[in-house]
C-alpha positions as CSV (number, residue, x, y, z in Angstrom):
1,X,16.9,1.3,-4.1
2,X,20.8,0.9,-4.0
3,X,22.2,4.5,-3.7
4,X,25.7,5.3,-5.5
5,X,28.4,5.4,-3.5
6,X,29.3,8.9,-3.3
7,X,25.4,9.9,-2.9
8,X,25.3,7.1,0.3
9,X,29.1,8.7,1.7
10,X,27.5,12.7,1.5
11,X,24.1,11.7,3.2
12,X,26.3,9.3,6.1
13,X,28.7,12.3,6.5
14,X,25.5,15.0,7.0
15,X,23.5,12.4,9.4
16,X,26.8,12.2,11.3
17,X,27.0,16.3,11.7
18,X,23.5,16.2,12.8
19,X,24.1,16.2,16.8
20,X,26.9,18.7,16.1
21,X,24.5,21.0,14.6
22,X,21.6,20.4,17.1
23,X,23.7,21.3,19.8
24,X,25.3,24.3,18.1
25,X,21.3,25.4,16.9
26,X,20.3,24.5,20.8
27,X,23.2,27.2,22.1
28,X,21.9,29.9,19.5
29,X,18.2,29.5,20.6
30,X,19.2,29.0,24.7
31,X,17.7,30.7,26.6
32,X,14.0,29.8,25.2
33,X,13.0,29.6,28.9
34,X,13.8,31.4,32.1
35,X,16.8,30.6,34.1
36,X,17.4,29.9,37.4
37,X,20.5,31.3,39.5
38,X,20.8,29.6,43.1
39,X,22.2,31.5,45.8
40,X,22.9,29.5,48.9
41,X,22.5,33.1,51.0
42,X,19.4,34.9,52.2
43,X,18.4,38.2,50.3
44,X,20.3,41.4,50.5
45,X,23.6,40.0,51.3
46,X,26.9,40.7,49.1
47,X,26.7,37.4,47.4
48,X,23.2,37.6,46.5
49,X,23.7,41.2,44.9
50,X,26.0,39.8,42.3
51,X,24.1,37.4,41.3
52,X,21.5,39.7,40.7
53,X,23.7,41.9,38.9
54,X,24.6,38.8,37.2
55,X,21.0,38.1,36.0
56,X,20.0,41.4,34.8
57,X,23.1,41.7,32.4
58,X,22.4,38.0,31.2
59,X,18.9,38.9,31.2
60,X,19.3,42.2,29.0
61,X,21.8,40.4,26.8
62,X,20.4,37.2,25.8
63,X,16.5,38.5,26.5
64,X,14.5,35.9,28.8
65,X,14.2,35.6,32.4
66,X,17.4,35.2,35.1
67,X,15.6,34.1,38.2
68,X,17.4,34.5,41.2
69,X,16.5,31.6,44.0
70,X,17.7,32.3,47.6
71,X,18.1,28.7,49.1
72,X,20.2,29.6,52.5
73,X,21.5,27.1,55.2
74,X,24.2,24.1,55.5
75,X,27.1,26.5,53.9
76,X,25.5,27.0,50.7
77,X,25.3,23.2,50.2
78,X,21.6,22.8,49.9
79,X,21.6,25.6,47.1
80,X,24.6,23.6,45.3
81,X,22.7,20.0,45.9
82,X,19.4,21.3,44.3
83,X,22.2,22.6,41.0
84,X,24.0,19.3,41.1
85,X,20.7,17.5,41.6
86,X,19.1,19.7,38.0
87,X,18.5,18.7,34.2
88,X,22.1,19.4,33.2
89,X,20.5,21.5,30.4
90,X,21.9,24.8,31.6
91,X,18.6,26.2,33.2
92,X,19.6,26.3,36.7
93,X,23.0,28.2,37.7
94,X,25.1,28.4,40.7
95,X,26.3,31.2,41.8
96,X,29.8,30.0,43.5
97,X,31.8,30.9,46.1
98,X,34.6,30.2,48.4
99,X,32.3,28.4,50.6
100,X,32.2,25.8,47.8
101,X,36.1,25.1,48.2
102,X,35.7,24.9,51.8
103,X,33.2,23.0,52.4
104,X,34.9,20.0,50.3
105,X,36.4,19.1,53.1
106,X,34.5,20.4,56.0
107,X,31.5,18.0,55.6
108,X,32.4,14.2,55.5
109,X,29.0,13.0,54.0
110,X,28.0,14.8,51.1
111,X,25.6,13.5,48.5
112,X,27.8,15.3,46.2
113,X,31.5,16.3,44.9
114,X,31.8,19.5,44.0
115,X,34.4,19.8,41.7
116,X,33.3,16.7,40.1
117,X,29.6,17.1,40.2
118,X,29.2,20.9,39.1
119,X,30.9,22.8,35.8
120,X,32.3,25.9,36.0
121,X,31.0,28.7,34.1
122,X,33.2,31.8,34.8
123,X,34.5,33.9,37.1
124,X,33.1,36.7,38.6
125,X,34.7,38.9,41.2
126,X,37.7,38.4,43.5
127,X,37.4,40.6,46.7
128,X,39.6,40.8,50.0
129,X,38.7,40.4,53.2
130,X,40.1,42.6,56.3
131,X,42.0,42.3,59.6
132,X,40.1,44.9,61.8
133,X,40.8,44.9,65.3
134,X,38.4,47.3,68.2
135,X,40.3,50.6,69.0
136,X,40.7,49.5,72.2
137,X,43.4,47.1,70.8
138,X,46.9,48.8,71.0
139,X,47.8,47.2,68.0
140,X,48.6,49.7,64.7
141,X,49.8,47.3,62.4
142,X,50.3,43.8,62.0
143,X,53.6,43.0,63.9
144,X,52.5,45.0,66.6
145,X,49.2,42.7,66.7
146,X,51.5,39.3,66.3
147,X,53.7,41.1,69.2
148,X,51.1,41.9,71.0
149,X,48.8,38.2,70.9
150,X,52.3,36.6,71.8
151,X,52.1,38.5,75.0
152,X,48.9,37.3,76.0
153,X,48.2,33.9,74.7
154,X,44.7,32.9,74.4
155,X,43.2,36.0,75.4
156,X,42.3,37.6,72.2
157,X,38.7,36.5,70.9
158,X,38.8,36.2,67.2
159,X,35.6,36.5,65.9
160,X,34.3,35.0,63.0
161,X,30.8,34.3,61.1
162,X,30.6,30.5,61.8
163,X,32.8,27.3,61.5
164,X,33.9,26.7,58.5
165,X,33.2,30.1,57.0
166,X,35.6,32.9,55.2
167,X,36.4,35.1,58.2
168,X,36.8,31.3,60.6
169,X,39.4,29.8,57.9
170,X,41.0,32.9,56.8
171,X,41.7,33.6,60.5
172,X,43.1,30.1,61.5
173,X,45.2,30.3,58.4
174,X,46.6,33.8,60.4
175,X,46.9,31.6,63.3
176,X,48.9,29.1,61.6
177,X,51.5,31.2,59.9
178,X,51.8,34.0,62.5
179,X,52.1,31.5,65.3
180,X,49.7,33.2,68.1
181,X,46.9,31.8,69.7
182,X,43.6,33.2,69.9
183,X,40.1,31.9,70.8
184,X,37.9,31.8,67.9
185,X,34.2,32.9,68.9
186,X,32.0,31.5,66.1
187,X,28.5,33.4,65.3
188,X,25.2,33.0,62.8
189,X,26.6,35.3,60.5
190,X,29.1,38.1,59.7
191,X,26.7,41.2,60.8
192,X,26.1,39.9,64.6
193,X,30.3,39.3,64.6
194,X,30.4,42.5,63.4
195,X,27.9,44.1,66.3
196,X,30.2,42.4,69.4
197,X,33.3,43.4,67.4
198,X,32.1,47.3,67.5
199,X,30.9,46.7,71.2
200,X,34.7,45.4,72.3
201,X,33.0,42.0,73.4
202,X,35.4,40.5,70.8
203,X,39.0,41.7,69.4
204,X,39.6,41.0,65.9
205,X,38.2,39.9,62.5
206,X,38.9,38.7,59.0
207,X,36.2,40.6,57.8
208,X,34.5,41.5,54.2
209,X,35.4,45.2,53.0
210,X,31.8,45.6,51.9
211,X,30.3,44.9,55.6
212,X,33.2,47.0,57.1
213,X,34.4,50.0,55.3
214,X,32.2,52.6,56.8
215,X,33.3,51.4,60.5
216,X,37.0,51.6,59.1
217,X,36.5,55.3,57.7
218,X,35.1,56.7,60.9
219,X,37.4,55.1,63.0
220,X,35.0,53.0,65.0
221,X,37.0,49.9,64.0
222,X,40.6,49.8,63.1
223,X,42.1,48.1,60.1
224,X,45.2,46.5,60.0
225,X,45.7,44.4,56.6
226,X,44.0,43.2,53.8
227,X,43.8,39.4,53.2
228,X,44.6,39.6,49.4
229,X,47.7,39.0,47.7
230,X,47.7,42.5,46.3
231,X,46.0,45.7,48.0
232,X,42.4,46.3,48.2
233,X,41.0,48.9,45.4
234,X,39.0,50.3,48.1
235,X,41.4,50.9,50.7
236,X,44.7,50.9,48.6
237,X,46.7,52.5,51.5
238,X,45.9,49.3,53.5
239,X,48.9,47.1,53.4
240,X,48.7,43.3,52.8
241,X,48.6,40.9,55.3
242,X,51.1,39.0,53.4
243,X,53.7,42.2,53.4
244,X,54.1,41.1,57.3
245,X,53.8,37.5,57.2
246,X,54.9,36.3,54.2
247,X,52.9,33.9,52.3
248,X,49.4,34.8,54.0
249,X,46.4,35.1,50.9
250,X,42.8,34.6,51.5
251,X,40.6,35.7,49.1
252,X,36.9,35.7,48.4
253,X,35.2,34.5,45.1
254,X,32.9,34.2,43.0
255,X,31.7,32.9,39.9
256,X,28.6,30.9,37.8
257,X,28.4,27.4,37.6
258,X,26.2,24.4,36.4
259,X,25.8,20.9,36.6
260,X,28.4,18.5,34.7
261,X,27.5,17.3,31.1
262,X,25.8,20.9,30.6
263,X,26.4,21.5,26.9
264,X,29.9,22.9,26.3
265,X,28.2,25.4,23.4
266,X,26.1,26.9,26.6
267,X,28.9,26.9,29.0
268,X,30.9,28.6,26.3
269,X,27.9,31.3,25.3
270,X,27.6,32.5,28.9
271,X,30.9,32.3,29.6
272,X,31.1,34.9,26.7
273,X,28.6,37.2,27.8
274,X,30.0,37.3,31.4
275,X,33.3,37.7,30.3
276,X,31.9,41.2,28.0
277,X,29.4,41.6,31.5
278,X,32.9,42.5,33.4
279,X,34.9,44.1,30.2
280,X,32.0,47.2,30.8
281,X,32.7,50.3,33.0
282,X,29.5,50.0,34.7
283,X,30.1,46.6,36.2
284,X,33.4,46.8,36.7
285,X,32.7,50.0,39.1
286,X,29.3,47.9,40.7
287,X,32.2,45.5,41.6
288,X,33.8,48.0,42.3
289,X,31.4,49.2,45.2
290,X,31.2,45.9,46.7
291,X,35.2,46.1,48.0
292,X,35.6,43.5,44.6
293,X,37.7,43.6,40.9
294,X,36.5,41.7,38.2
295,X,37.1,38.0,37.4
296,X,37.3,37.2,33.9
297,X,38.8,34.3,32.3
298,X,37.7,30.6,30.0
299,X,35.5,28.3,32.0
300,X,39.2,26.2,32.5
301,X,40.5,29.4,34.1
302,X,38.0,29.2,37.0
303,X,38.2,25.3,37.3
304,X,41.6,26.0,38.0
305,X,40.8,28.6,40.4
306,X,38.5,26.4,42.1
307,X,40.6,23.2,42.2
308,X,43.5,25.1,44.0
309,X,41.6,26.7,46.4
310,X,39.8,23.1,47.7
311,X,43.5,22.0,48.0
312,X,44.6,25.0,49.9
313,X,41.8,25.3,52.4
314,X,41.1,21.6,52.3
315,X,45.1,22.0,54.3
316,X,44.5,24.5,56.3
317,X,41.0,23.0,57.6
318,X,42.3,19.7,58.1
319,X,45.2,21.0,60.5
320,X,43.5,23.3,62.5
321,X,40.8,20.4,62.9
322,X,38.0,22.4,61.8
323,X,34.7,20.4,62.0
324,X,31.2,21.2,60.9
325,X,28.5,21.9,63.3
């Protein structure tokens, strides 16, 4: 049967708007299934409390399952290879962090690239790190510490929570553009850095706010500076880092993500709820709580956010010759 011409043009022009529509009638109907959130930190941690946050909102809004899946070790790279390595259907999530940026260039044989292999989602929280120093430290503020580790070259242990993490690269990046020289004293984690740093066996850390605040308000460690670029929330008496040394900005991060060729209509839909997740009172003060302030923005925002921070620390870890262990 030979079809008129305008009957055969309407029914080519509806079968052409049929993947269109699939994928637009896929977004509505996603999540039919439960979701998976990786976290490349154990339990109980500050990272792995956002994303829990995370899933219950996206689990209360959108009504199935946000599992979160603890997969610790290698710098959060085997929770991001299992994402990378996923259905790119948007049923496994990563929860990102500054890690990610870093570890770009501190591993040379990755199965994956990062920025190239996973999708940002959005933003979630931006929080600031602190300089801390033991009491026993004469020190009071931050020219006072440059003044005082130009005195005594190489004899102030800087303590960190391993190569390659936040508190390592934000305090080489000190290093750098302060011009001292102090021995960094790598650990397995932030809370046994913490432990020597209370017991004076150490000197001074880029520290989270959420693992040190307490110590800091009954003067059993002394604060100097935050890291960020503006004050802390939490301790907005603190000066900046970068009020001394012009410059200075290390920030910690976070944010969702998923592997590349996800649908753009879910990227967009969670994106969405996220962004109204961090609009409400509650979450913002949650955030809050954990030293952070919210991160909203379009998917594009946080690739750019990501993108210039893998250049930045990429810098910084290539000239202080920072290696993996």
């Amino acid at each position: 049967m030979k079809l008129p011409r305008r009957q055969f043009l309407h029914l080519a022009a509806g079968a052409a708007a049929l993947p269109a529509v699939s994928r637009i009638a896929s977004a509505q109907a996603y999540p039919s299934r439960p979701v998976r959130i990786m976290v490349g930190f154990a339990a109980g941690g500050g990272v792995d409390i956002i994303a829990r946050l995370t899933g219950q909102w996206l689990a209360e809004r959108l009504g199935q399952q946000f599992i979160i899946e603890n997969r610790p070790g290698a710098g959060t790279n085997i929770a991001t290879e299992a994402v990378v390595r996923a259905p790119p259907d948007g049923y496994t999530l990563l929860l990102i962090n500054a890690a990610n940026a870093f570890n770009a260039t501190l591993y040379d044989n990755l199965s994956f690239n990062f920025v190239r292999d996973i999708a940002p989602v959005a933003g979630l929280m931006a929080a600031s790190s602190v300089m801390m120093v033991h009491p026993s430290v004469p020190a009071k503020t931050v020219p006072e510490f440059i003044a005082y580790a130009k005195a005594n070259p190489g004899k102030i242990n800087m303590a960190s929570g391993g190569v390659g993490s936040p508190s390592h690269v934000a305090g080489e990046l000190f290093k750098m553009m302060a011009g001292v020289n102090m021995i960094h004293v790598p650990y397995r984690g932030l809370a046994p850095a913490m432990t020597d740093l209370l017991g004076g066996q150490v000197q001074v850390i880029f520290g989270a706010v959420t693992s040190s605040i307490e110590y800091i308000k009954a003067g059993r460690l002394r604060a100097l500076a935050a890291t960020t670029a503006k004050r802390s929330e939490a301790l907005p008496d603190l000066p900046t880092v970068g009020e001394f040394v012009p410059g200075y900005e290390a920030s910690q991060w976070y944010g969702l993500g998923v592997a590349k060729n996800a649908p753009t209509e879910i990227i967009d839909r969670l994106n969405k709820e996220i962004n109204v997740a961090l609009a409400d009172p509650q979450i913002k003060a949650r955030l809050a709580d954990l030293g952070g302030s919210v991160l909203p923005g379009s998917p594009g925002d946080f690739a750019k956010l990501i993108a210039d921070e893998t250049e930045k620390w990429g810098k910084v870890i290539r000239e202080a010759n920072i290696k993996a262990e």
